[in-house]
FITI-60746 format. One record per residue: x, y, z of N, C-alpha, C in turn. Coordinates in pm, whole numbers, plus 50000, padded with zeros to 5 digits. Layout:
<recs>
XYZXYZXYZ/...
</recs>
This chain:
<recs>
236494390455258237454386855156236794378255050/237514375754964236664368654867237124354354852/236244346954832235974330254849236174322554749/237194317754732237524308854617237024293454642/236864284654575236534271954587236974264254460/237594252054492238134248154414237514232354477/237664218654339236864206354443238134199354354/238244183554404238804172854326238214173254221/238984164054152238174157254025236964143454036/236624141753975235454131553937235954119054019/237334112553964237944103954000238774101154138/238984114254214239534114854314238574110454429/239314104854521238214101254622237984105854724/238384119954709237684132054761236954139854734/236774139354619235704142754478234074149254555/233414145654683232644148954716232794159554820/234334164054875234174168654988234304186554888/232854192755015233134208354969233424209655135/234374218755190234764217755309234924233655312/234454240755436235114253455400235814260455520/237104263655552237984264855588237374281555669/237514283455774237134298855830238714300355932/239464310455954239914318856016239524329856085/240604334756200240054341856271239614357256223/240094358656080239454373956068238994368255853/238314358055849237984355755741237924344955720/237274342655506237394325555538237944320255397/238084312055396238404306055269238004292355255/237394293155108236924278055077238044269055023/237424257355073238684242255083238114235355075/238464223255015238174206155023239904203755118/239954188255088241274185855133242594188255028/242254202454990242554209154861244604207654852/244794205854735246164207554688246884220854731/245984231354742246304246154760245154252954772/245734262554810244234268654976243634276454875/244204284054721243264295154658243634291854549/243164297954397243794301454320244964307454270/245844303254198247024311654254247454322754184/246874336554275247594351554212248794352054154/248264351854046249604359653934250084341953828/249744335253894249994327253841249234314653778/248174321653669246834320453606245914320553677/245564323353779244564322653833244254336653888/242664338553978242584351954044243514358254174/243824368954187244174371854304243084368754481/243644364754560242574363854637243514371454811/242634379754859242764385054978242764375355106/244054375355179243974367155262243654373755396/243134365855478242204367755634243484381255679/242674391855735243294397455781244904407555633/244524402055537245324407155443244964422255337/245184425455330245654441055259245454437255105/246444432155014246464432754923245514420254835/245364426054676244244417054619245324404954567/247094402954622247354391654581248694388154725/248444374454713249994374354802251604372754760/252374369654815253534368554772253754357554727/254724356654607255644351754529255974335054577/256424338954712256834326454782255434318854833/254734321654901253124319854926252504314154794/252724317754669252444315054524252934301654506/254354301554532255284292954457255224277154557/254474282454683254174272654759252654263354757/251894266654660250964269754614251324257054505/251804262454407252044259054286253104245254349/253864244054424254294228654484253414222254535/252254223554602251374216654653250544211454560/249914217554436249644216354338249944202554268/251384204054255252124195554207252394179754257/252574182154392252504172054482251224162554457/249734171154490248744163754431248514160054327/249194163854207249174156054107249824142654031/251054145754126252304132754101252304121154243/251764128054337251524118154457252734111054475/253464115554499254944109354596254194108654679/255444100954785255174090854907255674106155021/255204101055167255324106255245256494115255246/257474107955331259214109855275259474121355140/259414115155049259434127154911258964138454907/257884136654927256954151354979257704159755062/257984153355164258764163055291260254166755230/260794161855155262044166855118261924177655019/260834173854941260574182954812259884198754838/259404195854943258834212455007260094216955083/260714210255138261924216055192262994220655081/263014214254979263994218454893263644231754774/262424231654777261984244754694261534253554839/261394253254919261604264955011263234269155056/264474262155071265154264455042265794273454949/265464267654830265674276154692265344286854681/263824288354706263154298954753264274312454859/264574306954943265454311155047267114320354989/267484309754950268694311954868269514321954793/267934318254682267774332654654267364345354690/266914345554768266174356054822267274361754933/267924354154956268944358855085269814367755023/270004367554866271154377354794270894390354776/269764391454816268744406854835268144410554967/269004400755073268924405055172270454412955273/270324424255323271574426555411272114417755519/271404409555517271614400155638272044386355602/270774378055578270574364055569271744361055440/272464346755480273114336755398272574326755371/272714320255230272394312355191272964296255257/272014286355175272554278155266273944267055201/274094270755055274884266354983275934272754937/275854284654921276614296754846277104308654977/276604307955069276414318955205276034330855151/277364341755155276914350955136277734359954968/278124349654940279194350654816278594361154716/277134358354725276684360854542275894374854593/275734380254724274984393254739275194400054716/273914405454659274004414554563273944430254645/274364446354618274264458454628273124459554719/272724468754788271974471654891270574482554779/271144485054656270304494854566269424481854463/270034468754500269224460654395268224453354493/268204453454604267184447454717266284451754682/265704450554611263954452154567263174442554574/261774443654603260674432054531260834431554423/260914437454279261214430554163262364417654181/263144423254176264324414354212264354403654249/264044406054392263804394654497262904380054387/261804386854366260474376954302261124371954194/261894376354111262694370353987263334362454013/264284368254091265274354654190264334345354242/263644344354300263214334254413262024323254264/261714327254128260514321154046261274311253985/262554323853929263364312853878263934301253961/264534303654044265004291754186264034281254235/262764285054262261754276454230261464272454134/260894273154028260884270053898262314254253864/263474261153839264504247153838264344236653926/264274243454054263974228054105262854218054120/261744228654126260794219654070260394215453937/261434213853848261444212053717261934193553744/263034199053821264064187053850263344178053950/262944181854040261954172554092260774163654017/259814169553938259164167853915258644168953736/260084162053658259864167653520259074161953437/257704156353497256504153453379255494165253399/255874169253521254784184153569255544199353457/256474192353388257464209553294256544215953237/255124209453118255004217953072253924227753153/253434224653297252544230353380253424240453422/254514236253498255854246153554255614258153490/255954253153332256694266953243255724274053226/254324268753223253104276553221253074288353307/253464281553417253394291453567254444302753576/255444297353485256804309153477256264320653391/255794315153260255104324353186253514331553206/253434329253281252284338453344252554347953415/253844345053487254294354153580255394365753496/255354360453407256074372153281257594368353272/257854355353322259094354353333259844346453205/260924344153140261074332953070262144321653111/261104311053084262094300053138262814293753117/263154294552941264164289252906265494301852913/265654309352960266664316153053267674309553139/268774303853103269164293853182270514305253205/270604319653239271654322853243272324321953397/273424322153421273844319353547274664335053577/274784345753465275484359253520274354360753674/275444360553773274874363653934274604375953943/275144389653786274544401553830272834407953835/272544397353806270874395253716270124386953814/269154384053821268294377353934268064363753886/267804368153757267314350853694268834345053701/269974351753717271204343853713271264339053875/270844345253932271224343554068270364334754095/268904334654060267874319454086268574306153999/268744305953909269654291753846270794289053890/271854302053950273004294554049272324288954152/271704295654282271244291154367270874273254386/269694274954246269004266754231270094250154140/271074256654084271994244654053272754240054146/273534251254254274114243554352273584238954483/271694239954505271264230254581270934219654492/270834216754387270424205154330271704198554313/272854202154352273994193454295274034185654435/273764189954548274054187254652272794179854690/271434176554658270604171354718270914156254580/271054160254500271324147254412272214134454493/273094139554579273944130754645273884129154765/272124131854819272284132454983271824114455002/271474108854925271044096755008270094090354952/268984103454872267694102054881267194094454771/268304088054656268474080054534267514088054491/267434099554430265854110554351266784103554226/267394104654161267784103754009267324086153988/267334077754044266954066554015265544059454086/264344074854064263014074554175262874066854305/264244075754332264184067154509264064054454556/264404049554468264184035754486265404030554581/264994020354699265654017154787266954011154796/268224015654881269194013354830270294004654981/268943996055007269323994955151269463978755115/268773969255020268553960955040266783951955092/266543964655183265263956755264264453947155190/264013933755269263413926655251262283920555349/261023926055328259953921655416260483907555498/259993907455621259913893655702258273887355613/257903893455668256093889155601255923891755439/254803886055427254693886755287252853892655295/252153892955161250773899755163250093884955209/250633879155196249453861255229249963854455331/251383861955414251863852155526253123858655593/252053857855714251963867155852253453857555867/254793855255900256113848455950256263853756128/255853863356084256843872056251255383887556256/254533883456310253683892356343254023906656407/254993902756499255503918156529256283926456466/256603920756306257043926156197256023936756096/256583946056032256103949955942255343940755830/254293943255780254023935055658253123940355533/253713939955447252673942255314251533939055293/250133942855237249323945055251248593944755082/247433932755099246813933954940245473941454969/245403956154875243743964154909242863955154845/241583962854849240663961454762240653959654601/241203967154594241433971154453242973967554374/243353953254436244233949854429245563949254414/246253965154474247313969854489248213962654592/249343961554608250313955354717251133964054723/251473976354778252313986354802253343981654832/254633983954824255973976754881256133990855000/256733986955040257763997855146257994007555141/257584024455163257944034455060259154038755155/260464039755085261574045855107262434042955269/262334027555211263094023355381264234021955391/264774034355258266354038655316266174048655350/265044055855390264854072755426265954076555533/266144066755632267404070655704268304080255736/268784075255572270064075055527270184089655467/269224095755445269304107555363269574120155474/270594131355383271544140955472270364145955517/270054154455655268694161155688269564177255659/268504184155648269044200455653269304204155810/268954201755946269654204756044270324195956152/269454180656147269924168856220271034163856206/271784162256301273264158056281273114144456279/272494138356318271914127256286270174117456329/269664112256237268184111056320268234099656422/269404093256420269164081056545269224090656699/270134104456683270494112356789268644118456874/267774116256811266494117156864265684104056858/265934090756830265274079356771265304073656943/263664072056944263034068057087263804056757095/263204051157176263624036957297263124025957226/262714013457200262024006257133260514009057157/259624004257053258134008457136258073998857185/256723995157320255993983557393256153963757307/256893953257343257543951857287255893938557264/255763934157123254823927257078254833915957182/252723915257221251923907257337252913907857468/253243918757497253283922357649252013928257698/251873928457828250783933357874250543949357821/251493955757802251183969657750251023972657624/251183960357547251533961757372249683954157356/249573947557481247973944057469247193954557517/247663957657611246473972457620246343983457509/247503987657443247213991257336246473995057190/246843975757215246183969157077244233970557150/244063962857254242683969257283242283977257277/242843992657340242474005057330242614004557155/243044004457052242254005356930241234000556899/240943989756953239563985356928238593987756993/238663994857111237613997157145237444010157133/238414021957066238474037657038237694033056884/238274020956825236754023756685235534017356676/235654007856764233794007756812233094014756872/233714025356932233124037156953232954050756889/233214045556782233344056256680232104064756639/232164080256615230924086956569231464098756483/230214105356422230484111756279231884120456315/231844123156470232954134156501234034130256449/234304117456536235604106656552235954105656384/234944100956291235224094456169235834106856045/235314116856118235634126456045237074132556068/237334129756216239034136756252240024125556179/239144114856188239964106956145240334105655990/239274111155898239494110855764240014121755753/239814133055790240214150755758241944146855765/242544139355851243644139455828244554129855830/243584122155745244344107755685245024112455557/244864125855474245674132955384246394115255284/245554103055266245894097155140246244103554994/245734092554935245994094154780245914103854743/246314115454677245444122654563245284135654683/246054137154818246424152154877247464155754881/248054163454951249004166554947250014164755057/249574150755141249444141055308250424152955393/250684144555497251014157755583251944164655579/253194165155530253834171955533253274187755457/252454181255353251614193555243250574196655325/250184193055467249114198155512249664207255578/250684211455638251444222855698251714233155656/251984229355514252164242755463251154247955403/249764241655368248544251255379248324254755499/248484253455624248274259355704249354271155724/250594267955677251234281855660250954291155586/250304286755483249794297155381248494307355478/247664296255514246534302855634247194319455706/248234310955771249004321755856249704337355749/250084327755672250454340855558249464352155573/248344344255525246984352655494246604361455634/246314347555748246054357555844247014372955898/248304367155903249084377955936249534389755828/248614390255743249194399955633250774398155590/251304387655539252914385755541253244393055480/254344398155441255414399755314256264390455217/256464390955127257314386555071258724380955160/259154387655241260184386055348259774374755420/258364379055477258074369355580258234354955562/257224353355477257174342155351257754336455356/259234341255259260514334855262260564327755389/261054336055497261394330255601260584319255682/259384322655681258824311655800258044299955625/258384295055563258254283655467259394282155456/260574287755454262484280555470261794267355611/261844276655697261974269055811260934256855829/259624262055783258404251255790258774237455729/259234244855606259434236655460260594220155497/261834229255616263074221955614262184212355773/261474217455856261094212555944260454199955914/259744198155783258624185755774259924177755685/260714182555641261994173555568262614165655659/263134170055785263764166755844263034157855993/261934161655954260884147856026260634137255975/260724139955847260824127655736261464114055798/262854127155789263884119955743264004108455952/264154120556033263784111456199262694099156176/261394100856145260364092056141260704081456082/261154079755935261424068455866262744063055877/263364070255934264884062156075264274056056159/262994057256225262634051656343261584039256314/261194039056191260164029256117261024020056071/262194020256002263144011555976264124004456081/264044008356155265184007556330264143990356349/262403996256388261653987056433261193977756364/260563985256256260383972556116258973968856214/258233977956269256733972756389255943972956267/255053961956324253933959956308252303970256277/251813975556199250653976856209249443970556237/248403981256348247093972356395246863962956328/246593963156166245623953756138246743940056151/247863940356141248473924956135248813924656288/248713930656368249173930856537247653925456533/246853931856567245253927756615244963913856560/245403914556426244683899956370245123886656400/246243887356463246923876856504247113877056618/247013885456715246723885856866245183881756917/244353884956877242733882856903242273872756757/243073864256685242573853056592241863845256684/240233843456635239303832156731238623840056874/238973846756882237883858456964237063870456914/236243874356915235463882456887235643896456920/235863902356781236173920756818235223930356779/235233939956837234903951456704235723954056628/234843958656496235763959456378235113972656240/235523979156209235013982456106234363971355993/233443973855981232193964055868232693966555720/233403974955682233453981955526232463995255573/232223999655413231524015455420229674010655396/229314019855514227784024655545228134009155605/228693999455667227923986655726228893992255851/228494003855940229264002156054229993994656114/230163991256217230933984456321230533973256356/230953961756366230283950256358231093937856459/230793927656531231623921656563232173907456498/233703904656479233943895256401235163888256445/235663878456373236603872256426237983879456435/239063880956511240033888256528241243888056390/240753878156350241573875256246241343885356126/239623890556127238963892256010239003912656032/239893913456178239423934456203239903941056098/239233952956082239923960855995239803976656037/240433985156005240973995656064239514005855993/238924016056013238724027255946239234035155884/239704030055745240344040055605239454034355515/240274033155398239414033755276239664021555255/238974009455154239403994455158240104000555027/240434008554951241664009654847242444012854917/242834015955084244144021155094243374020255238/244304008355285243474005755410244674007955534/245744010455492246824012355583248004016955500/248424028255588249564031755474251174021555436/251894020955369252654010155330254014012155329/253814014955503255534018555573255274010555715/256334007755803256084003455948254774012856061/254944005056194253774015756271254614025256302/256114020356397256404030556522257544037256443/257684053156424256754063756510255314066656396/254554076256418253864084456320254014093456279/254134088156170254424100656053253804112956100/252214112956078251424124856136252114132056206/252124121256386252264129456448253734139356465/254724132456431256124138656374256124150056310/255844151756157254804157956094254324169456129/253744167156208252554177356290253664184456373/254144180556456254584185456576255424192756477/256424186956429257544196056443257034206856373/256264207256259255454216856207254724232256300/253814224056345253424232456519253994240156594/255574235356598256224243556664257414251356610/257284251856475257854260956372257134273756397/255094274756348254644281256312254434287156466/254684277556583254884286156687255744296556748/256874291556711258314301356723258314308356597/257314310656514257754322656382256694333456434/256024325556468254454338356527254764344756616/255564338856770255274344456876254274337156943/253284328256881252114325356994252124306356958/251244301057052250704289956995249354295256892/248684304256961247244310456885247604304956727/246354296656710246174295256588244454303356482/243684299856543242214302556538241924295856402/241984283856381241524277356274240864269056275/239274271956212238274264056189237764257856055/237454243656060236764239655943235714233255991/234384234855873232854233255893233354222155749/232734211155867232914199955765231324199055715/230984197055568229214194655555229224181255537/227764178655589227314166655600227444158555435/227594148155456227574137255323229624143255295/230324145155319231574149655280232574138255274/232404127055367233424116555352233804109855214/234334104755201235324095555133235194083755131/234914083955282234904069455319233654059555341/232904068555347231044064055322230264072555287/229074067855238228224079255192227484084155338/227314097755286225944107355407226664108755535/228664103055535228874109355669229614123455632/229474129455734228694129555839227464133855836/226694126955875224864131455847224764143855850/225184154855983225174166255988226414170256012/226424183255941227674191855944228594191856103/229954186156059230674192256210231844196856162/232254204156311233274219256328234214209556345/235404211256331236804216356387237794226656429/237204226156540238204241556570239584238256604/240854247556576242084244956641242254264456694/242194263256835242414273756876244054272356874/245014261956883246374267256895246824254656758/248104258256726248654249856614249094239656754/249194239556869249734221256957247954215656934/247374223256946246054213156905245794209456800/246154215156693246114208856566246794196456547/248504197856607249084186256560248674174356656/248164177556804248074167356848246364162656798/245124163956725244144156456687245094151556582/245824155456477246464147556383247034135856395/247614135656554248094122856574247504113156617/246014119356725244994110956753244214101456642/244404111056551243194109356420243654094456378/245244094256387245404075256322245104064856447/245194070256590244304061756668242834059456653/242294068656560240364067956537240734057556463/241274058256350241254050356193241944038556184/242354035856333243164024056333244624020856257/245104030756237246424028956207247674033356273/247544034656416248954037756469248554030056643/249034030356720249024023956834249474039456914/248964042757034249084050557118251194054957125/251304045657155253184050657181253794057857046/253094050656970253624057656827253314075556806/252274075356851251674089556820252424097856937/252814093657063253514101457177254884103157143/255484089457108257134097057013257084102056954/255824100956864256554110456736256204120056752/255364126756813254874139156881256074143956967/256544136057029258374138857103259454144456988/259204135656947260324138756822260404150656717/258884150956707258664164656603259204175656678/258434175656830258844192156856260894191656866/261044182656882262554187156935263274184656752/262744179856625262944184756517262854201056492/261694202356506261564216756496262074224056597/262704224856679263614235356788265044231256671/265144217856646266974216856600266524227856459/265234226656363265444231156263265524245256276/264384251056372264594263656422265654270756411/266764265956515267604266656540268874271756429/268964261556320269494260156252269524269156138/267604273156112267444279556034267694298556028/267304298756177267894312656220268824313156193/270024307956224271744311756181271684313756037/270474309055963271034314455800270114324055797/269104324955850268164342955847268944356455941/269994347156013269734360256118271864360556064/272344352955940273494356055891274904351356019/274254340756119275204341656187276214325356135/275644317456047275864303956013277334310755923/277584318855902278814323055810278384322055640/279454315255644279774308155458279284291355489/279394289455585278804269155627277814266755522/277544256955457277004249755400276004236455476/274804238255484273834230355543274174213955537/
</recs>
């Protein structure tokens, strides 16, 4: 097949990684890329995916593409991300369901379907560009004049705002207006940039630790102080959870008990033992600044699967509805369960548990591992972004991951994943020349993928062991509810119900 490669920019601080991505019947070149190819049909080349037939893929595969894109360029927070791929796969969905004999929408049901003689791929792709297109307009309206670029490449026009449902572009702008009327009022404050509507107010501050087993803000390198991202996430409607406290673990290990100390040790002594392998699982899917973090790491791996399995347009649709609503609705569990605890991260747990004893510690970059005062540890990330700037318990990742995992498991039929990346030497981020020599990552099944993802914030020092096991709990039984949920609108049994 043919090999696209695409790198960061100059300024990104991934800017060095050329990474290249192999599957089980082909390969494709990657960094910790925004989107896995160029995107066919939509200025860019067509590219053949592993195991794929045609010189372009589908529409939806495109349009998922062109959100990831986007994502890396506007860099929302965790949370946002996961709602915003869920809501243009949705849309995606929506429309596409009105050209299906079966499937209902999840706003409209089955009201607006159209004749069994207009079910075409033309059709379908019109409906589903325009439906994408609005909402990621509305999501994301400093990215419009890139959007409209992408509409007009695809031959479409976008200032078309007609809503006749006998027409496709009418049927993508209904679709696409009455999920946006309805996500405007789920919780998620998007019209006033999400900004928190809970009240929260740190216990700690960036210069003073109050209540150590609290959450606390954090001054980088580069002198940023992140506040809290979205610690009303809660609160926001999920697409299948009837509610996220109805899966929200037990408390974690409760701060300086004997098990909240074994813990905190086992991080320190999992990164003084650290090697190019370790440093690398641990950066490959630390998905910071300037990617498309995890929720956007799933759905390049859905795209993977696209490719590998030769999809359709159909397929598409369907298993990115479900992927898409799966990492939304982990979101939305995870940052219910980060706000519940308001826990602590390693570096303010460690530093005030082992203050005046001697640890290992990350040194900064190229000064390895070093031993220092407990007060002084620091995690393996980047010193611009040395911990992400939400609570510990659960992990995002591993939440994230899982429920993800077991989407692309129940859409396949298998766990089988066969996905490898050849990381080259000098590729980090995080220091120069690691890893000295090139190393593999293989994921023979998507449960192995999500579970190194969750390990990976135990390498880098940002999650504590219990964190990564709930939320690894939590994801898969997200993804069975979203599953679940999502079939009744593919398989037309949800009625006229509204999500």
């Amino acid at each position: 097949m043919k090999s696209v490669r695409n790198s960061w920019g100059s300024n990104d601080r991934y800017s060095r990684r050329q990474v290249l991505e192999t599957g089980a019947k082909g390969t494709l070149a990657l960094g910790m890329l925004p989107f896995m190819a160029s995107l066919a049909g939509c200025g860019g080349s067509g590219v053949t995916g592993s195991g794929g037939s045609s010189g372009t893929r589908s529409l939806s595969y495109q349009w998922t593409g062109t959100l990831l894109e986007t994502i890396s360029a506007v860099r929302p927070g965790p949370p946002m991300t996961a709602r915003a791929i869920g809501m243009v796969a949705t849309a995606i969905f929506d429309a596409w369901a009105n050209y299906d004999s079966i499937a209902v929408g999840t706003r409209l049901g089955s009201r607006l379907r159209r004749p069994t003689v207009e079910h075409t791929l033309e059709n379908k792709n019109k409906a589903i560009s325009f439906a994408a297109y609005r909402v990621l307009v509305d999501l994301y309206p400093a990215r419009t004049t890139q959007l409209t670029q992408t509409m007009t490449d695809l031959g479409y026009n976008p200032s078309d705002t007609s809503t006749d449902t006998s027409t496709p572009e009418g049927i993508g702008n209904t679709v696409a207006a009455a999920l946006l009327q309805f996500r405007h009022q789920d919780g998620s404050n998007q019209l006033n940039n999400y900004a928190d509507t809970t009240g929260y107010v740190p216990v700690n501050t960036v210069d003073t630790v109050n209540d150590p087993s609290q959450w606390q803000p954090l001054r980088f390198a580069n002198g940023a102080s992140p506040g809290y991202i979205a610690p009303h996430w809660g609160n926001v409607v999920p697409f299948a959870l009837s509610s996220p406290s109805v899966i929200r673990p037990t408390a974690p290990p409760a701060f300086g008990s004997p098990t909240y100390l074994d813990q905190a040790q086992e991080v320190i002594d999992v990164l003084s033992r650290l090697n190019d392998r370790t440093k690398v699982i641990a950066e490959y899917w630390a998905d910071g600044p300037g990617s498309v973090l995890p929720p956007g790491h799933w759905q390049l791996f859905g795209r993977f699967v696209s490719e590998r399995d030769d999809h359709t347009l159909d397929d598409d649709v369907k298993m990115f509805f479900l992927l898409g609503n799966a990492v939304f609705d982990a979101g939305i569990a995870c940052w219910d369960c980060k706000r519940a605890y308001n826990s602590s991260r390693p570096i303010t747990a460690i530093r005030n548990l082992f203050a005046g004893q001697q640890v290992a510690s990350f040194a900064g970059p190229n000064l390895g591992v070093q031993m220092v005062d407990g007060s002084q540890w620091m995690p393996y990330q980047s010193v611009n972004f040395v911990t992400p700037p939400f609570p510990e318990f659960t992990s995002g990742h591993s939440t994230f991951s899982s429920a993800g995992a077991e989407i692309l498991k129940r859409f396949t039929g298998s766990d089988s994943f066969g996905f490898t990346i050849d990381i080259a030497s000098g590729w980090s981020g995080f220091e120069t020349g690691v890893p000295a020599e090139p190393v593999n990552l293989s994921y023979s099944t998507f449960s192995a993928a999500a579970d190194d993802a969750g390990i990976s914030r135990v390498y880098g020092g940002i999650h504590f062991r219990a964190a990564n096991i709930e939320g690894q709990r939590c994801g898969r039984l997200v993804g069975e509810m979203v599953w679940n949920v999502g079939m009744s609108y593919i398989n037309g049994t949800a009625g006229d119900r509204v999500a």
